[in-house]
C-alpha positions in Angstrom: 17.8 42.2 3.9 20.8 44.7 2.7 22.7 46.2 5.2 23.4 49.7 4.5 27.3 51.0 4.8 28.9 54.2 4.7 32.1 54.5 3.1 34.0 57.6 2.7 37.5 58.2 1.0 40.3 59.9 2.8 42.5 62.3 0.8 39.8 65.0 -1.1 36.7 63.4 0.4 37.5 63.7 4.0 40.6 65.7 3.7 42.4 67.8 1.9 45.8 66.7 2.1 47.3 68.9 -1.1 49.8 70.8 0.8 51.0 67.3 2.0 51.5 66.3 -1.8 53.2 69.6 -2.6 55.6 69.6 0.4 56.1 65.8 0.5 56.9 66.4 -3.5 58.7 69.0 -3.1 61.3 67.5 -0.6 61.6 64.3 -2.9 62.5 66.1 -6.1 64.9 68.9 -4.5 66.4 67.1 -2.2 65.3 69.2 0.4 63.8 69.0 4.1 61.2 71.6 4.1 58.5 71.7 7.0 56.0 74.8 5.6 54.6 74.7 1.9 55.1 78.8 2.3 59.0 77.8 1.4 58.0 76.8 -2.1 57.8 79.5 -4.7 54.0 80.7 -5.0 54.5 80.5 -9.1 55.2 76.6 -8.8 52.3 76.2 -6.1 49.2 77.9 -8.1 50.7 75.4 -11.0 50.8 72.3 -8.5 47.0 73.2 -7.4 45.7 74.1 -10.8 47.5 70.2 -12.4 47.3 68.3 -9.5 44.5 66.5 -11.0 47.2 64.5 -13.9 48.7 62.4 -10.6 47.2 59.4 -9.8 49.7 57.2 -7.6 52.6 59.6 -5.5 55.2 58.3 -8.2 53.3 60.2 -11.2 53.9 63.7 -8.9 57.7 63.5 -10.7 56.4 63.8 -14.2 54.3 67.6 -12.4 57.5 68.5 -11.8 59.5 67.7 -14.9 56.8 69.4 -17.4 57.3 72.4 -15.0 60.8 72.8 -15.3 60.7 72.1 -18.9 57.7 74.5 -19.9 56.0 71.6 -21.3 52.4 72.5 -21.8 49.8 71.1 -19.5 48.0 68.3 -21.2 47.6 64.9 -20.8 49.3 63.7 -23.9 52.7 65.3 -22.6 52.2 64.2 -19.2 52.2 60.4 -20.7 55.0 61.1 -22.5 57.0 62.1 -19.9 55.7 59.2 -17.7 56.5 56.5 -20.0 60.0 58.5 -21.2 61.2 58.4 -17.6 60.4 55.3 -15.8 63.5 54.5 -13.8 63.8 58.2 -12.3 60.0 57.9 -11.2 61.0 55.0 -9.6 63.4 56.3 -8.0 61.6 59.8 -7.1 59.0 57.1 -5.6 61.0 56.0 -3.4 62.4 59.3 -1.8 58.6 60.6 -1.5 58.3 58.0 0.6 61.3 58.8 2.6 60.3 62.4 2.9 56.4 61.7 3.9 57.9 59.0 7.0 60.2 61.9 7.3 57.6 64.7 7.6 55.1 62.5 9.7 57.2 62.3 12.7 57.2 66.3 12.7 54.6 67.9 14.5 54.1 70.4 11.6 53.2 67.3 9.4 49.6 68.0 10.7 49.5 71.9 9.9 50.0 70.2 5.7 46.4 69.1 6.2 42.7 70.2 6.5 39.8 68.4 7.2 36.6 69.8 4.8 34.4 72.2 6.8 30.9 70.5 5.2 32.3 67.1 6.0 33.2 68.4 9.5 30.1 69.5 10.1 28.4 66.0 8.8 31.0 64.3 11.2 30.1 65.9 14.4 26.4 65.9 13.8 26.4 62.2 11.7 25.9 59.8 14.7 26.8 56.4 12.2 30.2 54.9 12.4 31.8 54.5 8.7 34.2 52.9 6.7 37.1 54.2 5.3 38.7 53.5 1.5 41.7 55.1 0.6 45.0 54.7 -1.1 46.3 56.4 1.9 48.7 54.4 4.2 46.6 53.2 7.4 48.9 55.1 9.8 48.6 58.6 8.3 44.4 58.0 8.3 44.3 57.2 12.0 47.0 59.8 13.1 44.9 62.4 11.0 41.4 60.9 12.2 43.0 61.1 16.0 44.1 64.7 15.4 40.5 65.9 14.0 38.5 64.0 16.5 36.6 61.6 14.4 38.5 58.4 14.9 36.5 57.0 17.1 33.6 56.8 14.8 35.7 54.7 12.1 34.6 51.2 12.1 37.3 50.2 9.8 40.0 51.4 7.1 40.8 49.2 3.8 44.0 51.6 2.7 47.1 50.8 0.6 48.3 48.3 2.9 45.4 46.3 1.8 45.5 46.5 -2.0 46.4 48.9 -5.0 42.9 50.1 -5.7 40.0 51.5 -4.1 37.5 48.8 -5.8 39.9 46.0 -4.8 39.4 47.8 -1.2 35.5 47.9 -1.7 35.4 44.6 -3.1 37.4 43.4 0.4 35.2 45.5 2.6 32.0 44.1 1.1 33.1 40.5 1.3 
């Protein structure tokens, strides 16, 4: 007999964790220390919202940035060229997102950069299952945000970044 599992993602399944990306981003390639996304320019944040969908790993939110400031036009063939033309700064603009999110995560305004769906909310509180958890997320963020928004306790396990690179290396784990 099959056992049935439910497995959610985190960041755009679960939550919506874009202003996160944008401030988190926006620290990293400034060099700044903001708190509030409404310290960003609203030009630059209708354009992170509306290409948001190029970036796949946190490093890739450098090469957003750089077809911004140089008025490249949005596609996918300039975003590669600008990925594979600037490997060593998105390394280093890797790292300092990093910084910034462990940075941002011990403010209490870190949670105010996040928003749990109202449809999934609703399916939490009435869903009486416990579920599984894949995401590319780090573990820590997932259970500080599942503790804030009241459904940690119904998470019967997370397989996040910590655990591999990929979400079907994490399904592949959590199936075993």
């Amino acid at each position: 007999k099959r056992k049935k599992l439910l497995v959610l993602d985190f960041d755009g399944v679960i939550c919506n964790s874009i202003d996160e990306c944008l401030v988190t981003s926006w620290n990293a390639f400034h060099g700044e220390n903001l708190l509030q996304k409404e310290k960003i320019p609203i030009k630059f944040k209708d354009y992170f919202s509306k290409n948001r969908y190029f970036v796949r790993p946190a490093k890739e939110f450098y090469v957003l940035y750089k077809m911004y400031s140089n008025k490249f036009e949005n596609d996918i063939n300039n975003f590669n060229k600008i990925k594979n033309s600037c490997k060593k700064d998105i390394e280093k603009f890797e790292f300092e997102f990093f910084n910034k999110r462990n940075w941002l995560k011990n403010n209490s305004k870190w949670y105010d950069l996040h928003n749990i769906y109202n449809h999934v909310n609703l399916f939490l509180s009435s869903f009486k299952e416990n579920f599984f958890i894949v995401t590319t997320k780090d573990k820590d963020s997932v259970i500080k945000l599942s503790d804030y928004f009241g459904f940690k306790e119904k998470i019967l396990g997370i397989y996040s970044k910590e655990d591999g690179n990929n979400k079907l290396s994490l399904f592949n784990k959590l199936t075993k």
